[in-house]
N, C-alpha and C positions, 0 to 999 in steps of 0.2 A: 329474580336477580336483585339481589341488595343495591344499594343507591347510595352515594357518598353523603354523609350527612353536615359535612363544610365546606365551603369552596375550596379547593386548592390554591392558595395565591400565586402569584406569578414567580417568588423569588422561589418558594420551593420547587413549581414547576421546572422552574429552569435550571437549579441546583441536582435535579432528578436526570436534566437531558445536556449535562455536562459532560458526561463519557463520550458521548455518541457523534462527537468530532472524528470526520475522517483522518487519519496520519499520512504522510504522506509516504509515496511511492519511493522505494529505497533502488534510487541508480548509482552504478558504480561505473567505473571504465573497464572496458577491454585491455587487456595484456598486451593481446597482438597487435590490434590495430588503434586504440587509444578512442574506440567512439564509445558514446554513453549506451548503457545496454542496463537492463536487469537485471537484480540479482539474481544468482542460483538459476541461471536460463541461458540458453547457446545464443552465441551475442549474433546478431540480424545482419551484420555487415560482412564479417567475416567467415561464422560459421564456425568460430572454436569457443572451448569451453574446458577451462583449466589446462590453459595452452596446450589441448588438440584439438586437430582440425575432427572438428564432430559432420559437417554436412561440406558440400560443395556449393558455396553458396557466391 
């Protein structure tokens, strides 16, 4: 296995591990019932999902 032949320094290191920020989690509101839910998911409170009742919840 090859072996790096110069240190890495630290600005490149970290210039390298600048993507690797998580984003944050994309909440929207419920139609129905106005609580915060995720997106593109049957909202946990009520149980609807593009204003229909998906489960009995």
């Amino acid at each position: 296995m090859p072996l790096p032949k110069k240190k890495t320094s630290k600005a490149r290191r970290d210039q390298r591990r600048s993507h690797h920020a998580l984003s944050p989690v994309g909440v929207s509101t419920c139609s129905q019932c106005g609580q915060p839910k995720l997106s593109h998911r049957v909202c946990p409170n009520c149980g609807s999902y593009k204003g229909r009742k998906i489960t009995a919840a």
